[in-house]
C-alpha positions as CSV (number, residue, x, y, z in Angstrom):
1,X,48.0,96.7,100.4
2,X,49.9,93.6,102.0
3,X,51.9,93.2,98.4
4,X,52.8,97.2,98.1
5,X,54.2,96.6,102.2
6,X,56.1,93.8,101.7
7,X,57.6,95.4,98.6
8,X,59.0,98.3,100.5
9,X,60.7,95.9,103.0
10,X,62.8,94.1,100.3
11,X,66.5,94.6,101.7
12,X,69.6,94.7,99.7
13,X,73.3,94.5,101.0
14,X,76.0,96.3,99.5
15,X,79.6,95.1,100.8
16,X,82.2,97.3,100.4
17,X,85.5,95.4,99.7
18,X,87.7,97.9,98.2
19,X,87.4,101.2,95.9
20,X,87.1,103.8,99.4
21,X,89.8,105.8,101.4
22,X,92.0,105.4,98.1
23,X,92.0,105.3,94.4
24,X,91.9,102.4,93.2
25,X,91.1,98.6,94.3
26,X,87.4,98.8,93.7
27,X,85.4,95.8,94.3
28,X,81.6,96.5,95.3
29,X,78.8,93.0,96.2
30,X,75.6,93.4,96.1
31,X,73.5,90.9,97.8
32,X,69.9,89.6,98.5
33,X,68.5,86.0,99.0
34,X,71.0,83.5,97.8
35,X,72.1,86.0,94.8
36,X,75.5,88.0,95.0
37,X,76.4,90.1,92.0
38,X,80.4,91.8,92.1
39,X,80.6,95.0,90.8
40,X,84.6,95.7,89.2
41,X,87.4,93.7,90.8
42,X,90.2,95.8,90.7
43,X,94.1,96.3,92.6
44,X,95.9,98.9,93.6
45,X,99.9,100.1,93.2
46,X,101.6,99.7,96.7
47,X,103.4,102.9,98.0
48,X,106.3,104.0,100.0
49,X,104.6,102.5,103.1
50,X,105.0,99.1,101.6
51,X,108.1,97.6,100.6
52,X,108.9,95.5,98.1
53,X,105.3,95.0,97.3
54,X,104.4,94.5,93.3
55,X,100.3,95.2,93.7
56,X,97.6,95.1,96.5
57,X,94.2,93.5,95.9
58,X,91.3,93.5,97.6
59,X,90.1,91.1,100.4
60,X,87.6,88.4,98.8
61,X,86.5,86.5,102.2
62,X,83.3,87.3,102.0
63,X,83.1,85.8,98.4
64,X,85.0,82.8,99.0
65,X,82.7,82.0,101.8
66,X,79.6,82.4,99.7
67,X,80.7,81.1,96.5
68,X,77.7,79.4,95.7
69,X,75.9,82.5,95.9
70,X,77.8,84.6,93.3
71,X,76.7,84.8,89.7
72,X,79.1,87.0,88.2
73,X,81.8,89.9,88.1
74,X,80.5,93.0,86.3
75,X,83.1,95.1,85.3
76,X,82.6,98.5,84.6
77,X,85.6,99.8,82.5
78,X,89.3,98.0,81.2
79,X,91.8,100.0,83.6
80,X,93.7,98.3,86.2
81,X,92.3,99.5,89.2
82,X,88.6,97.9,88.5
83,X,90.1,94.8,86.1
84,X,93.7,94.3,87.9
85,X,92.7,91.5,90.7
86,X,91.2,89.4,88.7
87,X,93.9,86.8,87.5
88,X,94.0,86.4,91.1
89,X,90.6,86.4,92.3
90,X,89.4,84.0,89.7
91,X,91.6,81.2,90.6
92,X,89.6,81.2,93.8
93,X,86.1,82.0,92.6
94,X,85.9,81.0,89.1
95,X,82.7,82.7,87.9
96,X,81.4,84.8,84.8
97,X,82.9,87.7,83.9
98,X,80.9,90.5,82.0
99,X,82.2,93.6,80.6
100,X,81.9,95.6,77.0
101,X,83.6,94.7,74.1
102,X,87.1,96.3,74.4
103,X,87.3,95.7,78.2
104,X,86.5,91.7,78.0
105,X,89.7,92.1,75.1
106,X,91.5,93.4,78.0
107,X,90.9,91.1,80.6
108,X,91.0,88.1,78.3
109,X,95.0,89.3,77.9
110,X,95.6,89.5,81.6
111,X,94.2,86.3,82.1
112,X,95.7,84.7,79.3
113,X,98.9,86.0,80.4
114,X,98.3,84.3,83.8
115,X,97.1,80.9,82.4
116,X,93.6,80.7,83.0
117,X,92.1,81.7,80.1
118,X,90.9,78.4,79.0
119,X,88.7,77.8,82.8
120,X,87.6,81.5,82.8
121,X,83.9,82.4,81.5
122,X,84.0,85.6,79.9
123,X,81.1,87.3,78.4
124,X,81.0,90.5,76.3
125,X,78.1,92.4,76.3
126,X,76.6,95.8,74.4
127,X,75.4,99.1,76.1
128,X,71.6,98.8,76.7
129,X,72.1,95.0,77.1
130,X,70.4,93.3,80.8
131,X,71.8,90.4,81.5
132,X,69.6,88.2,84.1
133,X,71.8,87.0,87.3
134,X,69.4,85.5,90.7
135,X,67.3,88.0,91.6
136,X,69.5,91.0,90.1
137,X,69.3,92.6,86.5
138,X,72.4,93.9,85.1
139,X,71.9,96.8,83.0
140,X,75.0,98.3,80.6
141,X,74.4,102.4,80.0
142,X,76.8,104.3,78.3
143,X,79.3,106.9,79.9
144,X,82.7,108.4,78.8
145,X,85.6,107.8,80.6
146,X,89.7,108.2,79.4
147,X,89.3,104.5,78.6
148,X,86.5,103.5,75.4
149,X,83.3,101.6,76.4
150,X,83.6,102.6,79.8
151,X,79.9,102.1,81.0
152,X,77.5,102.6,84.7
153,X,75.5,99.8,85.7
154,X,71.6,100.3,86.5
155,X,71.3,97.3,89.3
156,X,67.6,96.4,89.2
157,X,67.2,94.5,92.7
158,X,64.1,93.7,94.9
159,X,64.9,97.1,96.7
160,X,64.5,99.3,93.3
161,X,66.9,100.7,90.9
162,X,70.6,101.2,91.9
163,X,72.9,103.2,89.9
164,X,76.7,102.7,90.1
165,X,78.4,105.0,87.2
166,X,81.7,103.5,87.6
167,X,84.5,105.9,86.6
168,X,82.9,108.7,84.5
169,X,83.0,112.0,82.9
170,X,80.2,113.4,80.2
171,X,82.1,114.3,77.4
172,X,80.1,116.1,74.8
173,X,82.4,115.8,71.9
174,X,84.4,112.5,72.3
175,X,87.9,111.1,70.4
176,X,85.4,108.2,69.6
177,X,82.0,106.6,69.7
178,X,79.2,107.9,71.6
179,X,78.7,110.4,74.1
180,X,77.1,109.6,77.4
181,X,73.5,108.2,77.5
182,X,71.9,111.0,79.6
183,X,68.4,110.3,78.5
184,X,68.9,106.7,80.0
185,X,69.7,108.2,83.2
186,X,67.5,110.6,83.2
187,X,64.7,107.7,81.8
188,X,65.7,105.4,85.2
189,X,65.5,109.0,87.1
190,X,62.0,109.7,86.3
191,X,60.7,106.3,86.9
192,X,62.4,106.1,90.6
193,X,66.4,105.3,91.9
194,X,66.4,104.1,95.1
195,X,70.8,104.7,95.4
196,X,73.2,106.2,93.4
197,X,76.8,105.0,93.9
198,X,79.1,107.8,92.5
199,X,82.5,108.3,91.3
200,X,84.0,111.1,93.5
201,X,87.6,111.1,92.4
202,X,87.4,114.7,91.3
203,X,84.5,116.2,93.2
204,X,87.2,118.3,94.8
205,X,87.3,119.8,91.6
206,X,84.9,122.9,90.1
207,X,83.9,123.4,87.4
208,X,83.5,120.6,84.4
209,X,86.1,118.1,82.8
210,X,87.6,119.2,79.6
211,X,86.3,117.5,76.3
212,X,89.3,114.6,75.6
213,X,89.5,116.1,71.8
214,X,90.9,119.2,73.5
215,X,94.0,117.8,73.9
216,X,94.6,117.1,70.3
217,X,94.6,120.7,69.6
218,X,97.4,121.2,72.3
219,X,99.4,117.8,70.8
220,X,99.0,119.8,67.2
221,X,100.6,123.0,68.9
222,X,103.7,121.0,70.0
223,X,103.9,119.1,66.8
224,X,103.8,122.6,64.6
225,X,106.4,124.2,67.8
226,X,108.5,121.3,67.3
227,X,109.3,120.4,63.6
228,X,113.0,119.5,63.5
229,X,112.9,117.9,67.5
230,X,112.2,114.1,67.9
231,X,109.0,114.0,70.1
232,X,108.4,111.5,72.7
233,X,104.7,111.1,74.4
234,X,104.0,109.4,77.7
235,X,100.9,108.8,78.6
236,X,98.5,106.0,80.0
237,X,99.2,102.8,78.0
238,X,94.7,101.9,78.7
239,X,94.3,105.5,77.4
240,X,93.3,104.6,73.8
241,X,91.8,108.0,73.0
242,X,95.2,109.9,73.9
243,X,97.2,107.7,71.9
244,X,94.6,107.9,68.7
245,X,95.3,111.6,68.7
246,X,98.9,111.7,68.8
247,X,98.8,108.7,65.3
248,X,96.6,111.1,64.1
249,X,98.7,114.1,64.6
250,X,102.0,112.1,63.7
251,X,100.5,111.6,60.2
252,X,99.4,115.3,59.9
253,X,102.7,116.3,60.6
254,X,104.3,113.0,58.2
255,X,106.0,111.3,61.4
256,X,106.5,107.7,61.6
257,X,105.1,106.2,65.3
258,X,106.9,103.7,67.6
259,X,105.5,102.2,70.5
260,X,107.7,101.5,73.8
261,X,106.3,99.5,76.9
262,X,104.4,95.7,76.6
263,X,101.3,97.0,78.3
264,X,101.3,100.0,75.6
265,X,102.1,97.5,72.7
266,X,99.0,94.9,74.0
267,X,96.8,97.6,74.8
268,X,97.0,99.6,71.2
269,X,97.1,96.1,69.4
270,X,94.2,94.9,71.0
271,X,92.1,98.4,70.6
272,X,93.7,98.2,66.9
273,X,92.3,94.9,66.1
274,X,88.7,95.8,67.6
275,X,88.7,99.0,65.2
276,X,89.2,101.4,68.5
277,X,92.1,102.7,67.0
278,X,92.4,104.1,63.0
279,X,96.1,103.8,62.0
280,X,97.5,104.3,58.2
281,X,99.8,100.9,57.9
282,X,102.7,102.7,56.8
283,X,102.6,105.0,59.8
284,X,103.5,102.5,62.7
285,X,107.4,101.2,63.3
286,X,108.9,98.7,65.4
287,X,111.3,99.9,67.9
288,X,114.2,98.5,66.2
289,X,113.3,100.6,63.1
290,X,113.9,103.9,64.7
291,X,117.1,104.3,63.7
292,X,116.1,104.3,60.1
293,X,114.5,107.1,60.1
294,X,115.6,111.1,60.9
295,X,114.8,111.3,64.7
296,X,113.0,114.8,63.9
297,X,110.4,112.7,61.6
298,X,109.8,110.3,64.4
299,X,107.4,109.9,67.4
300,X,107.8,107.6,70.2
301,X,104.5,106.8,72.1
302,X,105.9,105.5,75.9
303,X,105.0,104.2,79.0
304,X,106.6,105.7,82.1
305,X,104.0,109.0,82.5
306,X,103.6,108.1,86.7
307,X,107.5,107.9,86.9
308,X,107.3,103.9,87.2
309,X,111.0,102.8,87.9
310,X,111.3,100.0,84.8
311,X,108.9,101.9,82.7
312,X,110.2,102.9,79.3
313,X,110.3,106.8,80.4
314,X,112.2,106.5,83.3
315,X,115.1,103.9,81.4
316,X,115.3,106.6,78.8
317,X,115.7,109.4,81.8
318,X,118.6,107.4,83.7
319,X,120.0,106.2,80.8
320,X,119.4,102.3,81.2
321,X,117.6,102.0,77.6
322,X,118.9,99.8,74.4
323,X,117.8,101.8,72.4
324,X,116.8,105.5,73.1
325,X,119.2,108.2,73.7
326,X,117.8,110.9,75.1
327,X,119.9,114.3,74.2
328,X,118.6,118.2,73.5
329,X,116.9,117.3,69.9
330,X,114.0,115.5,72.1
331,X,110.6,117.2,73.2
332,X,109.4,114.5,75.7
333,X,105.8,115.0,76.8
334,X,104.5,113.9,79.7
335,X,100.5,113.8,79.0
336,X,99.2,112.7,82.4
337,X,98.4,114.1,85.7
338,X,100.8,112.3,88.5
339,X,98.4,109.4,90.4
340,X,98.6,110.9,94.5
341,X,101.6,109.3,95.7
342,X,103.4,109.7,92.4
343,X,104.7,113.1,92.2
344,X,108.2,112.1,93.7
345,X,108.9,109.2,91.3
346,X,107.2,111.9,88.1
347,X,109.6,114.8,89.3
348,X,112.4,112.5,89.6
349,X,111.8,111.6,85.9
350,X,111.6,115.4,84.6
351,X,115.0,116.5,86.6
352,X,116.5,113.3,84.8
353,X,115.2,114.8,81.4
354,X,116.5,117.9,81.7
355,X,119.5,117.2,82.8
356,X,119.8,116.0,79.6
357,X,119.3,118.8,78.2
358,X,115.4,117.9,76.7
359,X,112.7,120.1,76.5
360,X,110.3,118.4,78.7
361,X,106.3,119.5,78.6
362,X,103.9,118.5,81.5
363,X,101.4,120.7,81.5
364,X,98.2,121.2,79.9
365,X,99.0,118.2,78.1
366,X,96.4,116.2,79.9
367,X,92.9,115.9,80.9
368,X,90.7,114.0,83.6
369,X,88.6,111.1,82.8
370,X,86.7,112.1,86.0
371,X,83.7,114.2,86.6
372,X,84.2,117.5,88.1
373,X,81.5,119.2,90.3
374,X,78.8,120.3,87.7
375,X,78.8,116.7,86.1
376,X,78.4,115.1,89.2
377,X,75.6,117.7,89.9
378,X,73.7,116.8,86.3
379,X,74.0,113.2,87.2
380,X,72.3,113.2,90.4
381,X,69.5,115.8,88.8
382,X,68.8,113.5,86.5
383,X,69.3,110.0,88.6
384,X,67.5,112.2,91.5
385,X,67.8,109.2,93.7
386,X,66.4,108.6,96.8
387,X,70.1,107.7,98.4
388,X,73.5,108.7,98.1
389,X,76.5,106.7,98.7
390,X,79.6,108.4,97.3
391,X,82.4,106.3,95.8
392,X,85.8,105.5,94.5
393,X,88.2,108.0,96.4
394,X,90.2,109.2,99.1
395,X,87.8,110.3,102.0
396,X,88.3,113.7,101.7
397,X,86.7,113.4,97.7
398,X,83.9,111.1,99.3
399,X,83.0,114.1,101.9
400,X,83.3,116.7,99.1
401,X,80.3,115.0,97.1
402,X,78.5,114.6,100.0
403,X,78.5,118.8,100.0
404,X,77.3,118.1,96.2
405,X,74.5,116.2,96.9
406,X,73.0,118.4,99.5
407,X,73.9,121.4,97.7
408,X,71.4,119.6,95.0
409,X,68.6,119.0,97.1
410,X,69.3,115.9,99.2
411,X,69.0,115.5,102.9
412,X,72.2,115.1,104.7
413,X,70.9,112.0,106.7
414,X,70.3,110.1,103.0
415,X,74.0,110.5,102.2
416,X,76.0,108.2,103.4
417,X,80.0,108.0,104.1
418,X,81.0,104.1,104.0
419,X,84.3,102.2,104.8
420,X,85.7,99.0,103.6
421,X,84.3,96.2,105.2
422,X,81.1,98.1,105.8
423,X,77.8,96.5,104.7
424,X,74.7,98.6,103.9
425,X,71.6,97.7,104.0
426,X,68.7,99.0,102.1
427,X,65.1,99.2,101.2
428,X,63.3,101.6,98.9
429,X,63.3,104.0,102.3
430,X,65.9,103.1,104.4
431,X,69.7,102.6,103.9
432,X,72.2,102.4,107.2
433,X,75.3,100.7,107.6
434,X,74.1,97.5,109.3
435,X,77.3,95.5,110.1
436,X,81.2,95.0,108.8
437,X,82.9,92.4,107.1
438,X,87.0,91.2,106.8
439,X,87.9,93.5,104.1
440,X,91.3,95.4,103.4
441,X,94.7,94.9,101.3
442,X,96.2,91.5,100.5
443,X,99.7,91.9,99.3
444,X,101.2,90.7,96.2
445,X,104.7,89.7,96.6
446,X,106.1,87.7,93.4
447,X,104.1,84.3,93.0
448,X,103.2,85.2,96.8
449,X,99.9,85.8,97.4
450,X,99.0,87.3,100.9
451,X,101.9,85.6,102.7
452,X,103.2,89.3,102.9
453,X,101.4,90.9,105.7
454,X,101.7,93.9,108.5
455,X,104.2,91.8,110.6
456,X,106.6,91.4,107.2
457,X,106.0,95.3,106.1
458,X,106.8,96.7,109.8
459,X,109.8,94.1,109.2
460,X,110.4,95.7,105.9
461,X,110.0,99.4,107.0
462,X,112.7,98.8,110.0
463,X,115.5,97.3,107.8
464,X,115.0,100.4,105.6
465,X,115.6,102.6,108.1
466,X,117.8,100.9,110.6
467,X,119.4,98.2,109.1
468,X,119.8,94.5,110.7
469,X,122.6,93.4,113.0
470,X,123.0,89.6,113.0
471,X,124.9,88.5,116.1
472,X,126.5,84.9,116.0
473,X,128.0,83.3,119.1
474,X,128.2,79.9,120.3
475,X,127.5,78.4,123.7
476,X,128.2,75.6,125.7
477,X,125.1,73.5,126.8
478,X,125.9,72.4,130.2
479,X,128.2,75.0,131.6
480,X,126.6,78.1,129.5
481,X,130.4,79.3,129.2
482,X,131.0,81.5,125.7
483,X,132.8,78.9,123.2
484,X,132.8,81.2,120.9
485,X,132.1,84.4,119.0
486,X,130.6,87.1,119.5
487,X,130.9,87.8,115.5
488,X,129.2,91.1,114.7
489,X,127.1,91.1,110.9
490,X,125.4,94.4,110.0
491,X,123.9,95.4,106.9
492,X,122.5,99.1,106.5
493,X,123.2,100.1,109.8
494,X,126.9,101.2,109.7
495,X,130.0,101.3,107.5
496,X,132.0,98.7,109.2
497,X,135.1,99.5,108.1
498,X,135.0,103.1,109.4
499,X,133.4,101.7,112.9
500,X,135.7,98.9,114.2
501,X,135.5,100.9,117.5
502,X,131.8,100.4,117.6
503,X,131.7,96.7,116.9
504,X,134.2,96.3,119.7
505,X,132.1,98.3,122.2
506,X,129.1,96.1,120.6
507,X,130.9,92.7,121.0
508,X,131.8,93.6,125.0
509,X,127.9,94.4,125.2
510,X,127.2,90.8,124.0
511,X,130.4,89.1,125.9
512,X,128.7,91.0,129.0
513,X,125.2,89.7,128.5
514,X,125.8,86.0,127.0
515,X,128.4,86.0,130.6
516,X,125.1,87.2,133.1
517,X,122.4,84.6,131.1
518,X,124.5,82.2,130.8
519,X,125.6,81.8,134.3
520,X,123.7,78.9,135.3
521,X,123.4,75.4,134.0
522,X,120.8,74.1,131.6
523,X,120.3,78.1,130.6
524,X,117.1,78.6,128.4
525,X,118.5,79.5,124.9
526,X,115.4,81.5,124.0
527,X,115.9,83.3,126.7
528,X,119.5,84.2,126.4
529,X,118.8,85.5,122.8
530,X,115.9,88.0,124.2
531,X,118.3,89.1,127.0
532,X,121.2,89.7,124.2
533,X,118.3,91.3,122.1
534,X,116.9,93.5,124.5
535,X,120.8,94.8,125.7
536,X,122.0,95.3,123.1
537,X,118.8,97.2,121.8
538,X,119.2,99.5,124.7
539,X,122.8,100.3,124.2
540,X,122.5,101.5,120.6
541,X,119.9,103.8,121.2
542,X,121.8,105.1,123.9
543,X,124.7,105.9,122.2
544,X,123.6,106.3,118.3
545,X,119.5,106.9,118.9
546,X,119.0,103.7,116.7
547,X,117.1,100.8,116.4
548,X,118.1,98.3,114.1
549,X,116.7,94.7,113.6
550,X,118.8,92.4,116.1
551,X,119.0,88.9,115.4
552,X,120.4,87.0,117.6
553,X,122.1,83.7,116.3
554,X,122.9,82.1,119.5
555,X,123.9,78.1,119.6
556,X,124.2,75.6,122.4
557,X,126.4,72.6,121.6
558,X,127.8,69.9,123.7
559,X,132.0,69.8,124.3
C-alpha cells in the first residue's frame, strides 16, 4: 500500500516555452528529478508588429539555467516552426537531438548551414523506437502530417503515460508510407494516459481533414484544363507529399519540372536522396534549362505560396526575376492556405499576377496537415486520458478543443488552458498550473541575437509612422548663448522641400527653447536636450497631430 501511494504522488512539470497564443515557436520541457527532456524547438516569422525582424525564437532561460539537467531535444516533425530555433539554441545548450529519418536530414542542413554541424549530436530514430533519457522514456508512434515521418511522442514519466501528438492529421490513404498508428494509441489508451497534449490548430474546424492524395486529382484537372499554358505551382517547400504529386502529374502529362527557391531545392534533394520522393531522371531541369524547352511543356515548382517578399513567387509577380517572365500563357497555382497574418502579403502576390494577365488558381488547391474536429475527437477516444492540455495555437483554437474534449466525455476542471511561461504540474490525479517561468519571444535581427527587444520595436514602430527629426545646434559652455544652428534633419516626417515654412516655424521653436534653458551659466546639457525635446514635441502635435522621434543633437563647446 505505501508503494501504490507513493506512486500516485510522482510529480511531473511541464514548462511551456513557446507553441501557445500563436502558430508556431513550439518548444515544450518536461521535467522531474534531475531529468529534463525538450519536446520540438521551433521559431516563428515576425509580423507587421515587428520591424525589421528576420525570425523570433523562443525564450531558453529556463534550459540554460539547468543545463546539466537536459538529456535531449525530441523533435516531432522537420517544419520550421518545431525545427527553426535550433541553430540557435544549440550553440547555447549543445545536447542530443532526436527525430525520424527525413527530419534529422533536415535539421542536419540547417545546422550545417550555420556551422555547427560537426559539435551537434544528432540521432535518427524509427517509429516504435524508445529511446531511454533520466527518468523519461521517449517513445516514436506514427501520425500523418503535410510533412513525411511526422510522429507523436508517448512520454513514459514517473507520473504515467503522456501523449503529445505534435502536428497531426489521420490520413487514411497517404501520398506515401504508412498511415497513422491508431492501434498504438489506442494500445497506450487502454492501458492508462495520464495527459494528452494536443494539436489544436484547426479544432475551429468541423468536420475531418481531406486525404493529401486528394489534391492530386485537382493538380490532374488543371494539368488536362491547361495543355498549351506553362504552369507554375507554389506551395510549401517542407511539403514533400504536394510536390511528389505535381512530378508525378508533370510526367503524366510529359512536362519537364524546374525547381525555384534554395529551401525548395534542399528540401526536394534531401527527401530525393532518402527515397521520399520518386522522380524519372529525365523529368527534372535546372532553372537555366527552361528556356530550352516550349513553356507549355514545362512546370515550375516555386516557393513564394505565403506571399514572402524575396520568395521566387513574389520576384516573378513584381517582375524582379532573372529568369521568369510572367505573361498570359502562365497558370500559376498557389497550393497553400495563407499562414494568419499572411493574407495581405498572398493578395498582394495574386493582384501582381493578374495584372499580368495570368490565370491565377488558389483555391481548392490545398489541404490541411491539421486535424479537424472529428480527428481530434478519435484521438482522445482512443488516448481517453485522464487530462487535457490543448496545444499548438492561437487561444481561441486552444478554447475550441477544450469544447472537444468535454463534448467527448471529459470534465471541464481536467482541461486545462496554459500560457507561456506557465509550469504544470502533475501526478496520475492532479494537474494545476503551479508557478511561471521567463518565457516569450527573442528576436532575430541579422547575426543579432536578442539585442532587438520592446524598447528597439516601439523605436521601430514610431519611425514608421512618424518619422525622426534630428535637431543639431551648438552651445557655448559657459555663457549657454546659441553658437550655432539650429539645423533641422527629418526623415519620414515631411517633404522638406515643400515645407521650408514649417522648418522655419520649427527652428524659432528651438531658437526659443535653447534661448530659456540656456540662460544660465554652467546649464545642464541633458537637460537642455529634454526641454528642446519635450517643446518641440508639443508644438508638432499642436499644429500637425504628430509625433515623430526627436533627437536632439545639442553640443557645448568652449570659445
Amino acid at each position: 500500500m505505501g508503494n501504490k501511494a507513493k506512486k500516485t504522488e510522482e510529480k511531473v512539470r511541464v514548462i511551456f516555452l513557446g507553441g501557445l497564443e500563436q502558430i508556431g515557436m513550439n518548444i515544450t520541457a518536461f521535467e522531474y528529478g534531475d531529468s529534463i527532456v525538450v519536446v520540438d524547438c521551433g521559431m516563428a516569422f515576425p509580423d507587421e508588429e515587428t520591424p525589421g525582424v528576420d525570425l523570433v525564437i523562443p525564450d531558453v532561460t529556463y534550459l540554460l539555467e539547468r543545463a546539466d539537467k537536459v538529456k535531449g531535444f525530441f523533435i516531432t516533425h522537420g517544419h520550421e516552426d518545431h525545427i527553426g530555433a535550433l541553430p540557435y539554441v544549440l550553440r547555447e545548450l549543445n545536447v542530443p537531438v532526436y527525430g525520424t529519418k527525413l527530419t534529422i536530414a533536415l535539421i542536419r542542413n540547417k545546422l550545417d548551414e550555420a556551422g555547427i554541424l560537426d559539435s551537434s549530436t544528432l540521432n535518427t530514430v524509427s517509429f516504435g523506437d524508445t529511446i531511454k533519457a533520466g527518468d523519461f522514456s521517449i517513445e516514436y508512434i506514427k501520425t500523418n502530417h503535410s510533412i513525411q515521418d511526422a510522429a507523436a511522442l508517448a512520454i513514459h514519466s514517473p507520473a504515467g503515460v503522456m501523449i503529445h501528438t505534435g502536428d497531426f492529421k489521420v490520413d487514411y490513404t497517404p501520398v506515401f508510407g504508412d498511415t497513422i498508428d491508431l492501434q498504438r494509441l489506442a494500445e497506450l489508451g487502454r492501458n492508462g494516459v495520464t495527459a494528452l497534449f494536443c494539436d489544436s490548430t484547426n479544432a475551429i474546424r468541423s468536420g475531418f481533414t481531406m486525404s493529401e492524395s486528394t489534391v492530386g486529382h485537382t493538380f490532374d484537372a488543371i494539368f488536362g484544363q491547361n495543355p498549351d499554358k506553362r504552369i507554375i505551382i507554389a506551395t510549401f517547400a517542407s511539403n514533400v507529399d504536394r510536390v511528389q504529386q505535381v512530378i508525378t502529374t508533370a510526367e503524366k502529362y510529359d512536362r519537364k519540372v524546374c525547381i525555384d527557391g534554395r529551401s525548395m531545392v534542399n528540401v526536394i534533394a534531401t527527401a530525393a536522396e532518402l527515397g521520399y520522393i520518386q522522380i524519372e531522371e529525365r523529368t527534372l531541369i535546372d532553372l537555366s534549362q527552361i528556356k530550352n524547352y516550349p513553356p507549355e511543356k514545362t512546370v515550375l515548382i516555386a516557393t513564394g505560396s505565403q506571399g514572402e517578399s524575396m520568395a521566387a513567387l513574389s520576384r516573378m509577380a513584381n517582375g524582379q526575376h532573372k529568369k521568369i517572365n510572367i505573361n498570359a500563357n502562365d497558370v500559376i497555382v498557389l497550393s497553400s492556405t495563407p499562414i494568419p497574418g499572411n493574407e495581405k502579403a498572398v493578395a498582394k502576390v495574386i493582384n501582381e499576377l493578374c495584372q499580368k494577365q495570368a490565370k491565377v488558381i488558389y483555391q481548392d488547391t490545398h489541404v490541411s496537415g491539421h486535424a479537424c474536429v472529428e480527428e481530434i475527437k478519435l484521438i482522445y477516444s482512443l488516448v481517453q486520458p485522464k487530462f487535457s492540455i490543448p496545444v499548438h495555437g492561437e487561444y481561441r483554437h486552444r478554447l475550441e478543443q477544450r469544447n472537444i474534449a468535454e463534448l467527448v466525455g471529459m470534465k471541464n476542471e481536467n482541461i486545462v488552458i496554459a500560457g507561456t511561461g506557465d509550469v504544470l504540474e502533475i501526478t496520475r490525479n492532479e494537474c494545476v498550473i503551479a508557478d511561471h517561468v521567463q518565457a516569450g519571444p527573442v528576436m532575430v535581427d541579422g547575426l543579432g541575437v536578442g539585442d532587438v527587444g520592446n524598447v528597439v520595436i516601439k523605436d521601430r514602430q514610431n519611425l514608421a509612422s512618424d518619422g525622426v527629426m534630428v535637431v543639431s545646434a551648438c552651445i557655448d559652455r559657459e555663457t549657454g548663448e546659441v553658437i550655432s544652428g539650429p539645423d533641422i534633419t527629418s526623415r519620414g516626417f515631411v517633404y522638406v522641400r515643400e515645407n521650408e515654412c514649417l522648418l522655419e516655424d520649427i527652428r524659432n521653436v528651438v531658437i526659443d527653447t535653447l534661448r530659456e534653458s540656456c540662460g544660465k551659466k554652467k546649464t545642464n546639457l541633458s537637460t537642455v536636450k529634454s526641454c528642446v525635446r519635450e517643446d518641440l514635441s508639443d508644438y508638432l502635435w499642436r499644429r500637425l497631430k504628430r509625433t515623430p522621434v526627436i533627437i536632439p543633437a545639442i553640443m557645448d563647446i568652449d570659445r
